[in-house]
Every structure is written in C-alpha cells, then in structure tokens.
MDTraj code that builds the backbone (N, CA, C; nanometers):
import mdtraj as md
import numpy as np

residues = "UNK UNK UNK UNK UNK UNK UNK UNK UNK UNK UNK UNK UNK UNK UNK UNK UNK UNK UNK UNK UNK UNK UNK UNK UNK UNK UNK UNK UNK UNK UNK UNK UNK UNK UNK UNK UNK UNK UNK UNK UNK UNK UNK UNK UNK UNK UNK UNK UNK UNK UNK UNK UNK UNK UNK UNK UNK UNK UNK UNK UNK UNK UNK UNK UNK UNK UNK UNK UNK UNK UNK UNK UNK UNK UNK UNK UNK UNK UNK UNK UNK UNK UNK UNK UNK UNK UNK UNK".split()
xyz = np.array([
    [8.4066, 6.0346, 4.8381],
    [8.5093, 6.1102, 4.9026],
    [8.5267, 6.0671, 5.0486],
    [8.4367, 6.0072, 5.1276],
    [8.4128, 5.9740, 5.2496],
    [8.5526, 5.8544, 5.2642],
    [8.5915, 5.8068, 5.1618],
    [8.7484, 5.7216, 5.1419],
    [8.8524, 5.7480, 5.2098],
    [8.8062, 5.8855, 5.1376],
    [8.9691, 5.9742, 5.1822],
    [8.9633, 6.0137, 5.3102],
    [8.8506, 6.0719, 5.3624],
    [8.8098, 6.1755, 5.5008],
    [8.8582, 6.2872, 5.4590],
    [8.8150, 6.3496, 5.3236],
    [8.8308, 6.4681, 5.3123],
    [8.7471, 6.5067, 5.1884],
    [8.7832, 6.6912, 5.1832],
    [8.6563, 6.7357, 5.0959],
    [8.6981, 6.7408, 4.9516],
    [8.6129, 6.7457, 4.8919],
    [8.6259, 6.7035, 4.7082],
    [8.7448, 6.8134, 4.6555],
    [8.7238, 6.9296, 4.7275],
    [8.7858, 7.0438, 4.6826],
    [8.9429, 6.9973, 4.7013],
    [8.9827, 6.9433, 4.8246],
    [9.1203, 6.8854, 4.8442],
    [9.1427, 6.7785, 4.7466],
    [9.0993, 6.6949, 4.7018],
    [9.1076, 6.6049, 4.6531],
    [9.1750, 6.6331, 4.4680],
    [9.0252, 6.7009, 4.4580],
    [9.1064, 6.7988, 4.2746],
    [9.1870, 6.9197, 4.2885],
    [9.2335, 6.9464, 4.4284],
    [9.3556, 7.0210, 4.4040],
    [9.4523, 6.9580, 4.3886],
    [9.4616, 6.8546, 4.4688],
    [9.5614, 6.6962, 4.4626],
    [9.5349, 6.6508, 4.2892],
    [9.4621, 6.6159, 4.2405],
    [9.4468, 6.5767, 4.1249],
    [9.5390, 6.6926, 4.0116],
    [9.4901, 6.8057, 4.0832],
    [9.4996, 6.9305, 3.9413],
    [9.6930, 6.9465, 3.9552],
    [9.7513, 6.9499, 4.0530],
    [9.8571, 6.9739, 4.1476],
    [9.9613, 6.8193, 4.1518],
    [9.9003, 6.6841, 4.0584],
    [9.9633, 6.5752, 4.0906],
    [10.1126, 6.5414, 4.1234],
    [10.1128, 6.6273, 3.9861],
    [10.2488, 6.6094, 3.9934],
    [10.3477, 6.6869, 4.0474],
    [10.2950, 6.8155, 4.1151],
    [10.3981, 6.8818, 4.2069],
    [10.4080, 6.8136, 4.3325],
    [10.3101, 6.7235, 4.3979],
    [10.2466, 6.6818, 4.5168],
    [10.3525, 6.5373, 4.5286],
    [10.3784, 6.4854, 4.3604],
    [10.4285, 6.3166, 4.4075],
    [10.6087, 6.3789, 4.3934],
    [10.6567, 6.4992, 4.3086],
    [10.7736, 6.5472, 4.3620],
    [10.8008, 6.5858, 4.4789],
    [10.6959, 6.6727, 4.5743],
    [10.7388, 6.6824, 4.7620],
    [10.7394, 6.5391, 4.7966],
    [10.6605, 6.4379, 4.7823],
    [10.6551, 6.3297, 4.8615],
    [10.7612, 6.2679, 4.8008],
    [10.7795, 6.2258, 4.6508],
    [10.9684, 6.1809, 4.6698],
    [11.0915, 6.2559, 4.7668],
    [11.0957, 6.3583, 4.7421],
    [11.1569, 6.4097, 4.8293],
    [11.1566, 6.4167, 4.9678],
    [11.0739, 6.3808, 5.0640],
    [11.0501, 6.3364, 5.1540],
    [10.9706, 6.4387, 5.2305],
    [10.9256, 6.5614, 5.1250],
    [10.8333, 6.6483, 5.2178],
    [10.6958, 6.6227, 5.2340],
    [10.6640, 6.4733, 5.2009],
    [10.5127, 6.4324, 5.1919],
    [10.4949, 6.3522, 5.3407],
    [10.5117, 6.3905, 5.4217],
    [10.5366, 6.3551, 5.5384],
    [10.3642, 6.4040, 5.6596],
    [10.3386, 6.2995, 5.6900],
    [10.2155, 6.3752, 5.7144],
    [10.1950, 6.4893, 5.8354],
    [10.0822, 6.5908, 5.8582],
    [10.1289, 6.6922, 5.9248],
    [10.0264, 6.6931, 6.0234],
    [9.9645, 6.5873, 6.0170],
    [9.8314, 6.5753, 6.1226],
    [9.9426, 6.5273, 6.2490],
    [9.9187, 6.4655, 6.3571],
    [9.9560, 6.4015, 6.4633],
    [9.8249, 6.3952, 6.5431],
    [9.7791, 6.2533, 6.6183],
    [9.6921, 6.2337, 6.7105],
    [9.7323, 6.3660, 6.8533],
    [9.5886, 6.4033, 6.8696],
    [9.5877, 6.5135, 7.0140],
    [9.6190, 6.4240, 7.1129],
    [9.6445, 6.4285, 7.1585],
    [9.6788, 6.3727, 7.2998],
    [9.5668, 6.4236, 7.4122],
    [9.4804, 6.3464, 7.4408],
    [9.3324, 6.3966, 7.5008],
    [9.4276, 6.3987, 7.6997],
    [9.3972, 6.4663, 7.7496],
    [9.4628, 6.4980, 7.8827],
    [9.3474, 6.3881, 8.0175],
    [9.2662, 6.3219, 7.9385],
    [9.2503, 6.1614, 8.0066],
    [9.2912, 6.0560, 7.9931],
    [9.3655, 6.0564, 7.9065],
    [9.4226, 5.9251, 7.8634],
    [9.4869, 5.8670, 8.0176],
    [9.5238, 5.9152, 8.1308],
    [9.5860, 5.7925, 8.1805],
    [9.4765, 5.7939, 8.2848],
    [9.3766, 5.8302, 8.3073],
    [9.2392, 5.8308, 8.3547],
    [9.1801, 5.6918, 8.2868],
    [9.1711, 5.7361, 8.1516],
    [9.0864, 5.6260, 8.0770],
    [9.1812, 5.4815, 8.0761],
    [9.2720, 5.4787, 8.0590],
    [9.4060, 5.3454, 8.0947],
    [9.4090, 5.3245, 8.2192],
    [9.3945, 5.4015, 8.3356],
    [9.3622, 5.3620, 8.4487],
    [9.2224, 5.2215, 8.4756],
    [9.1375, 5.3069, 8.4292],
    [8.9829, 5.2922, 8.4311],
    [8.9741, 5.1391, 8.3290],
    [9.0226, 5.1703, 8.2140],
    [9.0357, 5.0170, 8.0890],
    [9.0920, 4.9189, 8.1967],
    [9.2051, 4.9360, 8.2382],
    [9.2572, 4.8129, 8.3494],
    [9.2057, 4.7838, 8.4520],
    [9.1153, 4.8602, 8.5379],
    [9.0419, 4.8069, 8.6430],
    [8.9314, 4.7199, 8.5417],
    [8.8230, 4.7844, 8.4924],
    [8.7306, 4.7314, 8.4296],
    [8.7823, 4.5448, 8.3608],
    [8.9282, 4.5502, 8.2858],
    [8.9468, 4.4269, 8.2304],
    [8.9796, 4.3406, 8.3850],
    [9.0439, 4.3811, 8.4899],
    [9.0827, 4.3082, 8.5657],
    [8.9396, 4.2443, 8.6567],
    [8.8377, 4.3259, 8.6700],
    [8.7432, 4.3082, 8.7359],
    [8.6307, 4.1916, 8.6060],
    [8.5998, 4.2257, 8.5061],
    [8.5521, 4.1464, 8.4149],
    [8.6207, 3.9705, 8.4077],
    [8.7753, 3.9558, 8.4218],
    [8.8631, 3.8693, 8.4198],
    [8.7917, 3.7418, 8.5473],
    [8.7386, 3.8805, 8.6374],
    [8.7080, 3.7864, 8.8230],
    [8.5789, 3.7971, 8.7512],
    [8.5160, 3.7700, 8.6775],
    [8.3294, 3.7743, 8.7117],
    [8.2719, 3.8540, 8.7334],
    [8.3186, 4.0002, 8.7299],
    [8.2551, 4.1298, 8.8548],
    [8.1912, 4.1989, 8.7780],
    [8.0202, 4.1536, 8.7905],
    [7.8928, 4.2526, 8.7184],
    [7.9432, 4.3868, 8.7093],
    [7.9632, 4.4885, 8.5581],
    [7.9825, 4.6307, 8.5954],
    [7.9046, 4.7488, 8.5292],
    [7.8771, 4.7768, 8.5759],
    [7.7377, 4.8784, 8.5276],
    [7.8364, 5.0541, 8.4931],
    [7.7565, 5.1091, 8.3707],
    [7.7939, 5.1918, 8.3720],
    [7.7951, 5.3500, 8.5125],
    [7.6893, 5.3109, 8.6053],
    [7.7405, 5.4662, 8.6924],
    [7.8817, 5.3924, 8.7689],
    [7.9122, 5.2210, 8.7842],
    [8.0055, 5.1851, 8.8351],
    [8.1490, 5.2421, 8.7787],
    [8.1553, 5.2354, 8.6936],
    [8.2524, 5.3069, 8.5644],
    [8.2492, 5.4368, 8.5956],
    [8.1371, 5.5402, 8.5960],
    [8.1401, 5.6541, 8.6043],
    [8.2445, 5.6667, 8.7577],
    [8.1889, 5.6353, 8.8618],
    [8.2139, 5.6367, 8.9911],
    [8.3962, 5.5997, 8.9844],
    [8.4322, 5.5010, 8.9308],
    [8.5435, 5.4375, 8.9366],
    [8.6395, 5.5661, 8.8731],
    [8.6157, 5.5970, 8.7523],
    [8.6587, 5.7160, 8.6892],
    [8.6790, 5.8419, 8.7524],
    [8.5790, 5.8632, 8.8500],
    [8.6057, 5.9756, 8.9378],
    [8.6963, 5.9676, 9.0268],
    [8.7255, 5.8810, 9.0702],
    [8.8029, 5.8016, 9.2071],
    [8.9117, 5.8032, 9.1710],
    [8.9595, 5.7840, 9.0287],
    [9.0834, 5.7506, 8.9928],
    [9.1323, 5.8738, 8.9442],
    [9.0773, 5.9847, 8.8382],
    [9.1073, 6.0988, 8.8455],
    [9.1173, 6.2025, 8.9842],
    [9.0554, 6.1840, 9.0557],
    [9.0606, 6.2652, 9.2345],
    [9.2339, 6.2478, 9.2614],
    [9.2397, 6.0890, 9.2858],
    [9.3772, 5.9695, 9.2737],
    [9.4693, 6.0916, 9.2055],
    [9.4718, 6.1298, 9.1005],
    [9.5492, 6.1573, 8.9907],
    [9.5555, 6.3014, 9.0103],
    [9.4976, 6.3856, 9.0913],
    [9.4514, 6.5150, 9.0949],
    [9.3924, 6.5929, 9.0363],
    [9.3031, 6.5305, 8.9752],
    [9.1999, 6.6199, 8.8422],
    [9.0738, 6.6029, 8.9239],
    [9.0386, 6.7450, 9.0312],
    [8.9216, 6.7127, 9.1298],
    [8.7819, 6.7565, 9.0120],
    [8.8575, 6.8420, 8.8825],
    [8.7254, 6.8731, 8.8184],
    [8.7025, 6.7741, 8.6576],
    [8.7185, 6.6416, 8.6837],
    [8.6540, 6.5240, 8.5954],
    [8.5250, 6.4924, 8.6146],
    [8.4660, 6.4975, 8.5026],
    [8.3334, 6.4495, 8.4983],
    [8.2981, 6.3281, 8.3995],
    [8.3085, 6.2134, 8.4820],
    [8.2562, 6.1155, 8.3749],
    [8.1932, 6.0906, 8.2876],
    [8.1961, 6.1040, 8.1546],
    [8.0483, 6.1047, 8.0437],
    [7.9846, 5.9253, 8.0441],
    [7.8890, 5.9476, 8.0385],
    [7.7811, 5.8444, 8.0087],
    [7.8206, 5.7709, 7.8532],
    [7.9461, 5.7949, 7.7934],
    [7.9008, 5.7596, 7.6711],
    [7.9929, 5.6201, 7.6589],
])
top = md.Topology()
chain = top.add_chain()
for i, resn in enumerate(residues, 1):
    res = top.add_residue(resn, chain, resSeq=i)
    for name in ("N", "CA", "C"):
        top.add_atom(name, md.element.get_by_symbol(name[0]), res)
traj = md.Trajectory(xyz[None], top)
C-alpha cells in the first residue's frame, strides 16, 4: 500500500466503489483535491538556495551554523524577526 501513500481501507473502498469512482473521473470530477501547502518560508528558503549555489559556484567553504546565520539575516531582510533556523 506504501505505492499508493495511502491506507488499505481507501484503497478497497476504491476497489469496492470502482466503478462509480472511474464514472466521476470521466466526467471530470476526478480531479485531485489535495494542493501543495504553501510553507510561509519559501522565499526565505529561495533566498538562502541562491546565496548558498552562488557562493558554492566561487569555492566558498559553507558550514551549516553559516546557513543557519545566513537564513536569519535574510528573513530579519524580509521582516520575519521571529525565524528560527532548523539544523536539519
């Protein structure tokens, strides 16, 4: 089931349900209903991805508290004084 990313129970309702499931999706109500979150760092972290590639590009050793540090600097930049860089 780990295929799908979902639980068995969804799966044989889909099975039990086939054919009501492939009539919505002809019809065009099989449309999916998830959408990616939109995480409220993203232009923190696109900030941060482009320094890091531009600095890697010149040779420039970068250590992760450098990253951390850089991340803070650029969110402050951005007005988010309460960002906390994760280690991960």
């Amino acid at each position: 089931m780990n295929i799908f990313k979902c639980g068995k129970t969804q799966i044989y309702n889909i099975i039990k349900n086939k054919i009501k499931v492939k009539e919505e999706w002809l019809k065009g109500n099989g449309k999916s209903k998830r959408s990616l979150k939109k995480n409220v760092n993203d232009e923190i972290n696109k900030a941060v991805w482009d320094w890091f590639v531009k600095a890697r590009s010149k040779n420039i050793p970068i250590s992760g508290p450098m990253i951390q540090q850089k991340s803070k600097d650029i969110a402050v930049k951005l007005g988010n004084t309460n960002f906390k860089g994760s280690n991960r």
